[in-house]
Biopython code that builds the backbone (N, CA, C, O; Angstrom):
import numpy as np
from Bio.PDB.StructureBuilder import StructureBuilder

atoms = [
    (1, "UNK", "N", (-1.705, 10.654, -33.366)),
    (1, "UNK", "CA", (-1.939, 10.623, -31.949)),
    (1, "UNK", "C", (-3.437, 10.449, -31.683)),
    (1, "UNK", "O", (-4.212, 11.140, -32.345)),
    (2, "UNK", "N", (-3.863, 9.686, -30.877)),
    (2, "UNK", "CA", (-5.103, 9.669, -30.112)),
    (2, "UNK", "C", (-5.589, 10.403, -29.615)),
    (2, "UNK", "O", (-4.846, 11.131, -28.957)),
    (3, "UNK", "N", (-6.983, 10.702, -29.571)),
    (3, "UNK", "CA", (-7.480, 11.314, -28.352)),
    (3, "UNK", "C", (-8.874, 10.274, -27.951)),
    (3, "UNK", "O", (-9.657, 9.653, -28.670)),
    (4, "UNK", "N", (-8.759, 10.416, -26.532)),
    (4, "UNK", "CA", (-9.371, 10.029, -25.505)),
    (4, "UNK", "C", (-10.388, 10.581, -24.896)),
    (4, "UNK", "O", (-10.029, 11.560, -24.241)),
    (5, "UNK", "N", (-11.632, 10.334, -24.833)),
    (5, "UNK", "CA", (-12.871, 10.675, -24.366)),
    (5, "UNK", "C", (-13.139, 10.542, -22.664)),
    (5, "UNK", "O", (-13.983, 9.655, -22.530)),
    (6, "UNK", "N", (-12.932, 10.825, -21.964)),
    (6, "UNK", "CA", (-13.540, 10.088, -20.601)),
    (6, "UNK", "C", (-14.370, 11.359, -19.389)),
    (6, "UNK", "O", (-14.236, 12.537, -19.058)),
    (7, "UNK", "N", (-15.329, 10.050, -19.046)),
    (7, "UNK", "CA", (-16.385, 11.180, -18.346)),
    (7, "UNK", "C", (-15.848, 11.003, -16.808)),
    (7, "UNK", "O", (-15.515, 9.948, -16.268)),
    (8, "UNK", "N", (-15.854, 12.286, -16.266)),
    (8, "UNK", "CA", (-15.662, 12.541, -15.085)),
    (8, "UNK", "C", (-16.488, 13.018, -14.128)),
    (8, "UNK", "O", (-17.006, 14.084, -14.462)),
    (9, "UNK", "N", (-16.839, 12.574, -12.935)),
    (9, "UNK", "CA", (-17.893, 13.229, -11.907)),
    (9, "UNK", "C", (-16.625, 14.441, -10.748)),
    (9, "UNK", "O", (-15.455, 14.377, -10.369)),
    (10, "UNK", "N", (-17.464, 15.138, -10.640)),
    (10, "UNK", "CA", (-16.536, 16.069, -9.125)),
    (10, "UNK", "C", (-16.429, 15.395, -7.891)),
    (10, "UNK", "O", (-17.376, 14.676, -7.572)),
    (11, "UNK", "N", (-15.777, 15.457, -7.383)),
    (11, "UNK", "CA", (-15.856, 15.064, -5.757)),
    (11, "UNK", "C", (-15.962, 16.162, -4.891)),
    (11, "UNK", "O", (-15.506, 17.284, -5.106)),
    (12, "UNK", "N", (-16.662, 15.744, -3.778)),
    (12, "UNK", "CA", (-16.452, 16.899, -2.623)),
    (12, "UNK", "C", (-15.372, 16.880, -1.797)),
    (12, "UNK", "O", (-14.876, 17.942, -1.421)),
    (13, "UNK", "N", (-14.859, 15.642, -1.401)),
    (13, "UNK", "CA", (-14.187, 15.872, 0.117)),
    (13, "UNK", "C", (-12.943, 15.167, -0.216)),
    (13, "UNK", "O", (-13.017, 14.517, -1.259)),
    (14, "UNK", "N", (-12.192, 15.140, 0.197)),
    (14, "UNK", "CA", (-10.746, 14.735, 0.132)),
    (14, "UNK", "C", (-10.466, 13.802, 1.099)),
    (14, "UNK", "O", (-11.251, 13.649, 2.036)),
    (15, "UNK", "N", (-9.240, 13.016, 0.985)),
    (15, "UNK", "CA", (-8.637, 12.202, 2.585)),
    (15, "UNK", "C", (-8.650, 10.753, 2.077)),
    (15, "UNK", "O", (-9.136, 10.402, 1.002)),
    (16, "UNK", "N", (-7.988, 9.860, 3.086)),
    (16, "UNK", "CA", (-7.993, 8.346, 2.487)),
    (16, "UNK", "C", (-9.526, 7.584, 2.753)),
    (16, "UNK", "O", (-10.062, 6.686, 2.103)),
    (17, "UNK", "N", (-9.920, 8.194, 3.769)),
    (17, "UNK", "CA", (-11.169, 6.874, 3.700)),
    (17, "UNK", "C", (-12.323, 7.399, 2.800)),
    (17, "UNK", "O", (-13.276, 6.665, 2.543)),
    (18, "UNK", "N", (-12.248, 8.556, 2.362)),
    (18, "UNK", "CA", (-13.373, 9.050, 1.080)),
    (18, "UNK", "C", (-12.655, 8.519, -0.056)),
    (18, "UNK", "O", (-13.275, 8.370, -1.109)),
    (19, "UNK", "N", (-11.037, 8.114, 0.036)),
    (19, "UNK", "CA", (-10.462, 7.943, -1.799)),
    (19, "UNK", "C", (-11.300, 6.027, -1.054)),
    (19, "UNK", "O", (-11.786, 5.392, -1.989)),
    (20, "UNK", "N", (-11.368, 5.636, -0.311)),
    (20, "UNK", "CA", (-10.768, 4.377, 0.013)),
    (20, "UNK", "C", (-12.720, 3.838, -0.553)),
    (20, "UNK", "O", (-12.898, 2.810, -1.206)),
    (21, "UNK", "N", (-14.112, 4.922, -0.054)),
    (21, "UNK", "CA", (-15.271, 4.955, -0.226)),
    (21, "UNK", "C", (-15.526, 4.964, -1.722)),
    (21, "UNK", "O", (-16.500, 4.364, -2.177)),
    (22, "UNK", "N", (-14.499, 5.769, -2.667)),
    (22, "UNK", "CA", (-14.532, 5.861, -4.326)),
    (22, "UNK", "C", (-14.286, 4.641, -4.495)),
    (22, "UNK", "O", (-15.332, 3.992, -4.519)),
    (23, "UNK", "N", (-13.434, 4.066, -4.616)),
    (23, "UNK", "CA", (-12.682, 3.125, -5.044)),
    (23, "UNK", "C", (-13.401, 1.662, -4.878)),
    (23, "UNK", "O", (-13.305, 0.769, -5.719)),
    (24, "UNK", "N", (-14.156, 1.561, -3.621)),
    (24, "UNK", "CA", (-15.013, 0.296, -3.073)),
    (24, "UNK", "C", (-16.705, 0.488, -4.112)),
    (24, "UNK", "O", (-17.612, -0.312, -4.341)),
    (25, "UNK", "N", (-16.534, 1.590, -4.413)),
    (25, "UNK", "CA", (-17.600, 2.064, -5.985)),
    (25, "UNK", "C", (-17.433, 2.003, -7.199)),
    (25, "UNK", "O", (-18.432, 2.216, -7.886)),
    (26, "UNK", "N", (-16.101, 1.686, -7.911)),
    (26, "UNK", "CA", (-15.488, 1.208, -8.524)),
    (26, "UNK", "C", (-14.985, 2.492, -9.203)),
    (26, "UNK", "O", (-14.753, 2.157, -10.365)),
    (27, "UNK", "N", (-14.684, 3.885, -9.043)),
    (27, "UNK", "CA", (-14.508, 5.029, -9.400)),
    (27, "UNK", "C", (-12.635, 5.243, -8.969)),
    (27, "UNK", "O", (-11.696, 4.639, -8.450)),
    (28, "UNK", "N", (-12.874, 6.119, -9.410)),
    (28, "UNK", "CA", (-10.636, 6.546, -9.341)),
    (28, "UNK", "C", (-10.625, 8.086, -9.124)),
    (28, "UNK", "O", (-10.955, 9.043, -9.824)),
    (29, "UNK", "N", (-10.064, 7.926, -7.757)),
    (29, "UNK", "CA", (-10.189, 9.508, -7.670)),
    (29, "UNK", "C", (-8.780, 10.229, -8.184)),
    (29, "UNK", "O", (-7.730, 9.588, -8.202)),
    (30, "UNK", "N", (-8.850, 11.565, -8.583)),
    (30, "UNK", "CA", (-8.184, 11.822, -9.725)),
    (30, "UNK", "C", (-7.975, 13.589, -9.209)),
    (30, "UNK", "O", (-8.701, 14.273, -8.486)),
    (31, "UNK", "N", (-6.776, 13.911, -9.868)),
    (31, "UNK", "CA", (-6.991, 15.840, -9.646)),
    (31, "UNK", "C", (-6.731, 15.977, -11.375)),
    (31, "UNK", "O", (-6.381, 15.204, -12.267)),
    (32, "UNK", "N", (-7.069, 17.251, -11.291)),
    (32, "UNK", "CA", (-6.953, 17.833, -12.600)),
    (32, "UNK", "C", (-6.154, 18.946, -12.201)),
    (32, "UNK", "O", (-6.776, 19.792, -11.558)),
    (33, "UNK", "N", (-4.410, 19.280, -12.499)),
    (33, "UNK", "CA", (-3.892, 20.782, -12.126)),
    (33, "UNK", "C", (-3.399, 21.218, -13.303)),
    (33, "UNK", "O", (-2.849, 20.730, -14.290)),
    (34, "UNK", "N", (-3.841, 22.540, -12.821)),
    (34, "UNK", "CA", (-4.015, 23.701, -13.987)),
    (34, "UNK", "C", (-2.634, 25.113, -13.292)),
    (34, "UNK", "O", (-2.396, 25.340, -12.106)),
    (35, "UNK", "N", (-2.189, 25.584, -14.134)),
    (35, "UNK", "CA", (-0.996, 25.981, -14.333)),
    (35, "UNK", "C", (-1.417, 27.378, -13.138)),
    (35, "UNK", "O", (-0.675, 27.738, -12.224)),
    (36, "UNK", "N", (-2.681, 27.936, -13.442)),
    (36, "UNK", "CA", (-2.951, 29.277, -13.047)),
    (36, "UNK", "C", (-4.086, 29.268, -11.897)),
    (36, "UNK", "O", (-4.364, 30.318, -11.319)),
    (37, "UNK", "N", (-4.566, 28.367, -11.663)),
    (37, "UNK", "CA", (-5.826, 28.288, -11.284)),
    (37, "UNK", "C", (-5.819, 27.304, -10.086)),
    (37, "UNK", "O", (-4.673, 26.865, -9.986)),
    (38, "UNK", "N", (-6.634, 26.776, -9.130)),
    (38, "UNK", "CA", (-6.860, 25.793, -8.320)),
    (38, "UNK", "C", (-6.910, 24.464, -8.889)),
    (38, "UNK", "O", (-7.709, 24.474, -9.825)),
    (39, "UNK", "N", (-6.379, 23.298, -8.712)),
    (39, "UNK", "CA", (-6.100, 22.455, -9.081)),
    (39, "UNK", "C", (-7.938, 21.633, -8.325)),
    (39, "UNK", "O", (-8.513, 21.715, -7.240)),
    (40, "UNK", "N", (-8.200, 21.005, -9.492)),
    (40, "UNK", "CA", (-10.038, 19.947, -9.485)),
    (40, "UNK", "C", (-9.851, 19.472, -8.876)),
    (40, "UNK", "O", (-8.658, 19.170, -8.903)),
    (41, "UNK", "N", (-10.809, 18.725, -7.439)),
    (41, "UNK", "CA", (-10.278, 17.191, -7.727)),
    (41, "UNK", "C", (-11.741, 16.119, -8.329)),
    (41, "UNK", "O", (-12.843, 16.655, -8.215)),
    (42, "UNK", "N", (-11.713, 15.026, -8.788)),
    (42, "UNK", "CA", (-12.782, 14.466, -9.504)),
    (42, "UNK", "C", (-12.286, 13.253, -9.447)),
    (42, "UNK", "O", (-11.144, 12.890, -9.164)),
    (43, "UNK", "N", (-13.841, 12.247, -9.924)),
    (43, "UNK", "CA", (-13.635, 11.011, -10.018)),
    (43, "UNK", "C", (-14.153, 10.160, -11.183)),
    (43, "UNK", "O", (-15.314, 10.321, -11.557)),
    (44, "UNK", "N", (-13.277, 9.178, -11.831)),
    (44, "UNK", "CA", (-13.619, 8.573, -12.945)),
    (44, "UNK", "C", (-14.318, 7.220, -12.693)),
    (44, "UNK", "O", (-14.365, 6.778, -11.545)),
    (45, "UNK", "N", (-14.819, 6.601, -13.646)),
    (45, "UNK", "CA", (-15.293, 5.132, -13.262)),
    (45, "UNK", "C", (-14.079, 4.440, -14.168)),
    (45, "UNK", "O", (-13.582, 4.729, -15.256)),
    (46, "UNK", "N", (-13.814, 3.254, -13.074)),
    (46, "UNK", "CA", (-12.602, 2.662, -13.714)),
    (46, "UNK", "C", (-12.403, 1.757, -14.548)),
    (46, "UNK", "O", (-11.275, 1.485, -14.958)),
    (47, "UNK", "N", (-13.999, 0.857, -15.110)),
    (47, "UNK", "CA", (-13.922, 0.329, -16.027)),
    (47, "UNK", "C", (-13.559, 1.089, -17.530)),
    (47, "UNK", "O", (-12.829, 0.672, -18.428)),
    (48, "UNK", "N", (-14.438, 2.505, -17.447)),
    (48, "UNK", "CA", (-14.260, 3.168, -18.602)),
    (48, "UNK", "C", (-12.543, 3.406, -18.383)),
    (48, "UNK", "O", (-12.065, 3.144, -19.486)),
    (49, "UNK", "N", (-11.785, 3.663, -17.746)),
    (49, "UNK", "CA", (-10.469, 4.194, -17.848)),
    (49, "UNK", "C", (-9.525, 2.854, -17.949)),
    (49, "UNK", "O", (-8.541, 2.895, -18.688)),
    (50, "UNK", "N", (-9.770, 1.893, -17.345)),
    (50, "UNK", "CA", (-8.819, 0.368, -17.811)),
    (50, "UNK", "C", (-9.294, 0.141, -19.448)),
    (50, "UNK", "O", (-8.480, -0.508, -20.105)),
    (51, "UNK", "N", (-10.584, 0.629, -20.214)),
    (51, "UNK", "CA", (-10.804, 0.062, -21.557)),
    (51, "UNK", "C", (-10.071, 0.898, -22.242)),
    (51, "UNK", "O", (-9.318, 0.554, -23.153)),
    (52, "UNK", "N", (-10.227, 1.950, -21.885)),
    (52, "UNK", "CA", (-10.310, 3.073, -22.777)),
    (52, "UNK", "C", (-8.370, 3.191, -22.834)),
    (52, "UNK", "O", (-8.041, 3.705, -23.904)),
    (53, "UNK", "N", (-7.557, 2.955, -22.246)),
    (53, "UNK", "CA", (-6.040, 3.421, -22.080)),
    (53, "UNK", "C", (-5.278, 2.228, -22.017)),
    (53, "UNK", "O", (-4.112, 2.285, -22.409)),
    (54, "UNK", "N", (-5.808, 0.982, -21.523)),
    (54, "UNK", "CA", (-4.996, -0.500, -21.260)),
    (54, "UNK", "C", (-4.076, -0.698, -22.592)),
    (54, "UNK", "O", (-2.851, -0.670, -22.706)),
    (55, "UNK", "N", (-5.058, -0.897, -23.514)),
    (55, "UNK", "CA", (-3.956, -1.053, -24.871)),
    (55, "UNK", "C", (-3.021, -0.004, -25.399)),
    (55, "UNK", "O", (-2.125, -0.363, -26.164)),
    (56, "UNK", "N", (-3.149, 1.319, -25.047)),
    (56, "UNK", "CA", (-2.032, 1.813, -25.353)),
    (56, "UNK", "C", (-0.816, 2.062, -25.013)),
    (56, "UNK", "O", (-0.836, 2.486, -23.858)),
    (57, "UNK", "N", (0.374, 2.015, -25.473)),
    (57, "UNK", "CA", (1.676, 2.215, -24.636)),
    (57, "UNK", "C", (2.325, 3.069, -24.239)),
    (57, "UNK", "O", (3.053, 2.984, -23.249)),
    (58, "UNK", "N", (2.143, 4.288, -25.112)),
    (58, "UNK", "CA", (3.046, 5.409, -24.406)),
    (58, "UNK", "C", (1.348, 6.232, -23.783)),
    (58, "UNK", "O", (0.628, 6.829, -24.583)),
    (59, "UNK", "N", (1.105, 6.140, -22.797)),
    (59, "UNK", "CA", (-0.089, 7.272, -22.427)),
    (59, "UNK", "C", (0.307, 8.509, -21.957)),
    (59, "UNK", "O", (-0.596, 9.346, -21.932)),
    (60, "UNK", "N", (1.549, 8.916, -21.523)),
    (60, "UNK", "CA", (1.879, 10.027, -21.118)),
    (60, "UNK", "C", (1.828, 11.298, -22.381)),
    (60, "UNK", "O", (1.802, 12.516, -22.207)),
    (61, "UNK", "N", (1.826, 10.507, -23.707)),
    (61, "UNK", "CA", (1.799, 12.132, -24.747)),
    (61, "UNK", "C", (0.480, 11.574, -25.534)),
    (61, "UNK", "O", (0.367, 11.550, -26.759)),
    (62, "UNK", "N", (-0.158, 11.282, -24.915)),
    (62, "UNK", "CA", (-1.927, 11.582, -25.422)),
    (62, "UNK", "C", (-3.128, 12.270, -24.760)),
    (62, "UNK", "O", (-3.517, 12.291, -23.592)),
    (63, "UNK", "N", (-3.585, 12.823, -25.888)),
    (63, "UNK", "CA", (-4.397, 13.976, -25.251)),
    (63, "UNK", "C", (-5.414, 12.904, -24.757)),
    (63, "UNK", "O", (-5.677, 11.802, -25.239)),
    (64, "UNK", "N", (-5.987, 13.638, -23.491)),
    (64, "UNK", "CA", (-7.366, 12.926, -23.033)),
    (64, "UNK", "C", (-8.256, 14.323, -22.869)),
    (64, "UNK", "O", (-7.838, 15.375, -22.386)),
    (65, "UNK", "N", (-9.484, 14.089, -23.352)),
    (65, "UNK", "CA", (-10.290, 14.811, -22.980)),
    (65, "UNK", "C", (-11.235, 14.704, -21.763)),
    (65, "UNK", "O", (-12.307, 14.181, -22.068)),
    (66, "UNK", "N", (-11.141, 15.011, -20.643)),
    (66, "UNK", "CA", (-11.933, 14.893, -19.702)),
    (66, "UNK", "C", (-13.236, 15.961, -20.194)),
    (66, "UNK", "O", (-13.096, 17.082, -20.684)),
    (67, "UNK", "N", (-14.604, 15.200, -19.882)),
    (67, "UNK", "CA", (-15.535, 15.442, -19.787)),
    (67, "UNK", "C", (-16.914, 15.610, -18.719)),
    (67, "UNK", "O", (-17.550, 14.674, -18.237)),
    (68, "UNK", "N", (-17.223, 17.407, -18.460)),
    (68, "UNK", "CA", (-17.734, 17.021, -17.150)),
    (68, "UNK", "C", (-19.091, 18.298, -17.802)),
    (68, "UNK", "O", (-19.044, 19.513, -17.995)),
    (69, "UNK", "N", (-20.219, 17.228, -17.978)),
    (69, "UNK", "CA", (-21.937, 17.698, -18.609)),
    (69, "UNK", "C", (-21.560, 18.055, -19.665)),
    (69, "UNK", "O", (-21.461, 17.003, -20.296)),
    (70, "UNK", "N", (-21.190, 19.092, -20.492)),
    (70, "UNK", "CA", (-20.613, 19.859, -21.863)),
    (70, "UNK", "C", (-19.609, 20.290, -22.192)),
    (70, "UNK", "O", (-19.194, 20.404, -23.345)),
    (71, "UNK", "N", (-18.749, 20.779, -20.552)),
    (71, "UNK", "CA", (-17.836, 21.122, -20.822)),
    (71, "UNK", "C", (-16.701, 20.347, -20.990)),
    (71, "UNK", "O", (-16.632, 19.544, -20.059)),
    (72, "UNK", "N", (-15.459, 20.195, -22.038)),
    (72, "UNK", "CA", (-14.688, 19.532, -21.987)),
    (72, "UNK", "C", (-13.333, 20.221, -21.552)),
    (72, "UNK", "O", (-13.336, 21.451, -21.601)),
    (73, "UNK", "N", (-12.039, 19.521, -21.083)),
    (73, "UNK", "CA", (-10.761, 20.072, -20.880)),
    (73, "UNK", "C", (-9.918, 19.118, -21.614)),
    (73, "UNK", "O", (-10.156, 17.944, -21.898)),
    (74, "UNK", "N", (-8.872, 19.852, -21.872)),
    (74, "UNK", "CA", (-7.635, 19.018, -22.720)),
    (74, "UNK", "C", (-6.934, 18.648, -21.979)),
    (74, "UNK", "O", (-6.747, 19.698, -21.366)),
    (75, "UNK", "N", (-6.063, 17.603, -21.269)),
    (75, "UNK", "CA", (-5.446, 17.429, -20.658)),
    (75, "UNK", "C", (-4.344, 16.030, -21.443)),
    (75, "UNK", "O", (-4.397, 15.266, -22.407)),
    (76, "UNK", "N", (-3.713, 16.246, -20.665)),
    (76, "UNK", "CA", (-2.444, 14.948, -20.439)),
    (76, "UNK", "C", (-2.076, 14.473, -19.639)),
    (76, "UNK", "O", (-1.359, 15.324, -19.112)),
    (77, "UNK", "N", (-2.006, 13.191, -18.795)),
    (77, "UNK", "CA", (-1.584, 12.439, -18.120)),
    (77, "UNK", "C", (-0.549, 12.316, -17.387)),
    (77, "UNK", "O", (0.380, 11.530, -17.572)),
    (78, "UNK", "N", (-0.724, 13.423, -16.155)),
    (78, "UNK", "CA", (1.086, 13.159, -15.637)),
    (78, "UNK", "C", (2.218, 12.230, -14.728)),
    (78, "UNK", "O", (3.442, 12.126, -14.644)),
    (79, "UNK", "N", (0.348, 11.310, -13.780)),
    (79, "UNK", "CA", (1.132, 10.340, -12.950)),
    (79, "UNK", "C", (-0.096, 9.395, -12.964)),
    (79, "UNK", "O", (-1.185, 9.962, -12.881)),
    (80, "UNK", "N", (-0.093, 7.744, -13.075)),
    (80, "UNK", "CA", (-1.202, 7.344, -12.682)),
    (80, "UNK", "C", (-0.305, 6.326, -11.673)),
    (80, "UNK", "O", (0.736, 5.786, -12.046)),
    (81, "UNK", "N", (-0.867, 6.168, -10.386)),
    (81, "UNK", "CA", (-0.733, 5.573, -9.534)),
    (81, "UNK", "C", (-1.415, 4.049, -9.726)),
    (81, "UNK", "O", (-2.619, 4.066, -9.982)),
    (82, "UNK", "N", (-0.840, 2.878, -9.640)),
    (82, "UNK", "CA", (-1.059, 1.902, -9.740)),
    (82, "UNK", "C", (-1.051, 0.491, -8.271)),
    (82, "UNK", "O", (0.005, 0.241, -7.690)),
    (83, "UNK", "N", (-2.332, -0.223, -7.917)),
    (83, "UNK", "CA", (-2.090, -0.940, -7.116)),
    (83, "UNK", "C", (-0.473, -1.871, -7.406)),
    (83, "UNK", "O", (0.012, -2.041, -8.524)),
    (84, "UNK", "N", (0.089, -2.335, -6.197)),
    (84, "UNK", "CA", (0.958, -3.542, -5.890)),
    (84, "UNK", "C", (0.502, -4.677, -7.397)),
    (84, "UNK", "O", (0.825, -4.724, -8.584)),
    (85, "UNK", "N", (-0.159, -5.245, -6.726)),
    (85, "UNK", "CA", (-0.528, -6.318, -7.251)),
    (85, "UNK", "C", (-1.528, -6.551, -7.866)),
    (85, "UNK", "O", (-1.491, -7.702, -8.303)),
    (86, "UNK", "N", (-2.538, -5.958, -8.158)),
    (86, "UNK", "CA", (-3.940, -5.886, -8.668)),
    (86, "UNK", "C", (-3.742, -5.092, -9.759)),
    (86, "UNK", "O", (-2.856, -4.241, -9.677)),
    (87, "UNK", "N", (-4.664, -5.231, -11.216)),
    (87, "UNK", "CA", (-4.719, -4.506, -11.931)),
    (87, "UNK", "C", (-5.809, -3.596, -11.552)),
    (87, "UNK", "O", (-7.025, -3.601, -11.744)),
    (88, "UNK", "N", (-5.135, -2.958, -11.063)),
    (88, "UNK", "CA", (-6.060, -1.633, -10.155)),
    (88, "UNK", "C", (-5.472, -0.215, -10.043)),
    (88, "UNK", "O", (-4.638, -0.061, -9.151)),
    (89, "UNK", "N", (-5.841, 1.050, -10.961)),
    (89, "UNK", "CA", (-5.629, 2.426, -10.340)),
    (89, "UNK", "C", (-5.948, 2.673, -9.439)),
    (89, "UNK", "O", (-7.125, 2.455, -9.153)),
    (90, "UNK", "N", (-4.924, 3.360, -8.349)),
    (90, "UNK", "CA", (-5.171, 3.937, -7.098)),
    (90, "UNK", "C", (-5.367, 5.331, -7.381)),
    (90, "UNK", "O", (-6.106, 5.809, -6.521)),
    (91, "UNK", "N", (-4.945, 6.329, -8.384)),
    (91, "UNK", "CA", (-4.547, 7.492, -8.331)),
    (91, "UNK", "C", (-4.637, 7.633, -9.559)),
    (91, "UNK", "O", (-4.392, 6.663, -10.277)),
    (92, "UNK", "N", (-5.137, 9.287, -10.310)),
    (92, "UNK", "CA", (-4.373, 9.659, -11.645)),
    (92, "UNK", "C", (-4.627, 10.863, -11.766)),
    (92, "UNK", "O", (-5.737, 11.384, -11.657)),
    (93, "UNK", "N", (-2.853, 11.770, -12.175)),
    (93, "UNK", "CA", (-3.120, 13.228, -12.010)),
    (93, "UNK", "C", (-2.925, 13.715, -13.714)),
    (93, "UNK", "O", (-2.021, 13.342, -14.462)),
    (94, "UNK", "N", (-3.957, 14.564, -14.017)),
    (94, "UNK", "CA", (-3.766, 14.746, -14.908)),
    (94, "UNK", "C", (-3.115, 16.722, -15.125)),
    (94, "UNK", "O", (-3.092, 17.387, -14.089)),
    (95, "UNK", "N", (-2.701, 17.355, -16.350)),
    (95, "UNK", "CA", (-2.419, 18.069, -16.374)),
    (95, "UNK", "C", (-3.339, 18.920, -17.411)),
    (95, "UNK", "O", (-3.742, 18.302, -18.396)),
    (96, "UNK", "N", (-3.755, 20.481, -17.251)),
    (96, "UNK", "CA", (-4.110, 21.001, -18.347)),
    (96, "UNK", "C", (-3.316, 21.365, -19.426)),
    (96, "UNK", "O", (-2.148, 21.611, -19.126)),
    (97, "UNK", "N", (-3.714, 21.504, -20.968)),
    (97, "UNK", "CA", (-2.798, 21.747, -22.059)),
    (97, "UNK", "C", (-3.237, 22.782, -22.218)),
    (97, "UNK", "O", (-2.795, 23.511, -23.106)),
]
sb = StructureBuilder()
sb.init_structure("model")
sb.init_model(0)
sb.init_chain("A")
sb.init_seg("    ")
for serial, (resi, resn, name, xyz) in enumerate(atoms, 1):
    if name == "N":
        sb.init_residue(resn, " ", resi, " ")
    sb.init_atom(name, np.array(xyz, "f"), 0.0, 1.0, " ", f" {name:<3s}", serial, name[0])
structure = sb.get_structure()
C-alpha cells in the first residue's frame, strides 16, 4: 500500500463564494473529520493533489498523510467531489485513522 504526502493550508471561513475564491486560486477546499473531536476544515493546492493520486485506482484504502508545518495526520479518503465535466476537484473529505 502507498502512502501519500500532501501539504495542507487551514482555512478560515466557510460558504460557497469563499470555496468558489479557493478554487479561482487553484486550491481544494477540503474537511478533515475526526471521530471525537471537531471536524478541520483546510485547503490543498490542486496541482499537488491531481499528481500525486491521478494514477492510482483504488484511492479510498490509501493512507494519505496530510501535512500542516510538522505536524502530520493519518487519514483516508472518504468522498472526493468531482467537477461535471472538467478534470477538476470540487470537494475532498477526508477521514482520521
Amino acid at each position: 500500500m502507498k502512502n501519500i504526502i500532501l501539504l495542507i493550508k487551514k482555512r478560515k471561513k466557510i460558504g460557497t463564494n469563499y470555496c468558489k475564491k479557493i478554487r479561482k486560486n487553484n486550491f481544494i477546499p477540503a474537511n478533515i473529520i475526526f471521530k471525537l473531536k471537531k471536524n478541520k476544515i483546510i485547503k490543498l493546492k490542486h496541482k499537488d493533489v491531481i499528481n500525486k493520486i491521478q494514477k492510482l485506482k483504488n484511492i479510498k484504502n490509501i493512507k494519505i498523510y496530510l501535512k500542516l508545518k510538522k505536524k502530520k495526520i493519518k487519514t483516508k479518503i472518504k468522498e472526493i467531489q468531482m467537477h461535471p465535466y472538467k478534470n477538476q476537484i470540487i470537494h475532498i473529505d477526508f477521514i482520521k485513522i
